[in-house]
C-alpha positions, 0 to 999 in steps of 0.5 A: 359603693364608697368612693375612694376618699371614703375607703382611705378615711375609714382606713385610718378610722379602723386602724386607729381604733384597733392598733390605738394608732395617731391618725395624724401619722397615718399619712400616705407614705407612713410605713406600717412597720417602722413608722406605725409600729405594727408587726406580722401579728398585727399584720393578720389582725389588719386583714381580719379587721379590714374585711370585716369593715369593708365585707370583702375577702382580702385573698391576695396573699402575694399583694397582701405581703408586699403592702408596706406604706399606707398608700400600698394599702389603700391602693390595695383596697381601692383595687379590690373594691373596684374589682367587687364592683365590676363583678357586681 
């Protein structure tokens, strides 16, 4: 299992690679929409992209929609994976 640094760097690894992001305003407090650009389509894109770097179903619609900052997402993320580990 990757450790929570790990996840947050591979974040911003694949989303930079998908949306052709600057991971230099991948910050923590960067907003998805209005300081990285992204919109609903890429929102749906996100997720795809996501479980299929992290093989994880990212179900949470309720969670998924109120994610608007970095930090949402990789707190997110780090909640799931916890949550994959638990369950084993």
């Amino acid at each position: 299992m990757i450790s929570d640094d790990e996840l947050r760097q591979k974040v911003v690894v694949v989303l930079a690679e998908e949306f052709e992001l600057d991971p230099e305003k991948m910050t923590p407090d960067a907003t998805l929409y209005d300081d990285l650009g992204l919109d609903s389509l890429d929102a749906v894109d996100m997720v795809v992209v996501l479980e299929k770097s992290f093989g994880m179903k990212l179900t949470d619609e309720e969670a998924l929609r109120s994610i608007r900052t970095m930090e949402d997402l990789f707190q997110f993320l780090i909640r799931l994976k916890a949550e994959k580990s638990a369950t084993g």
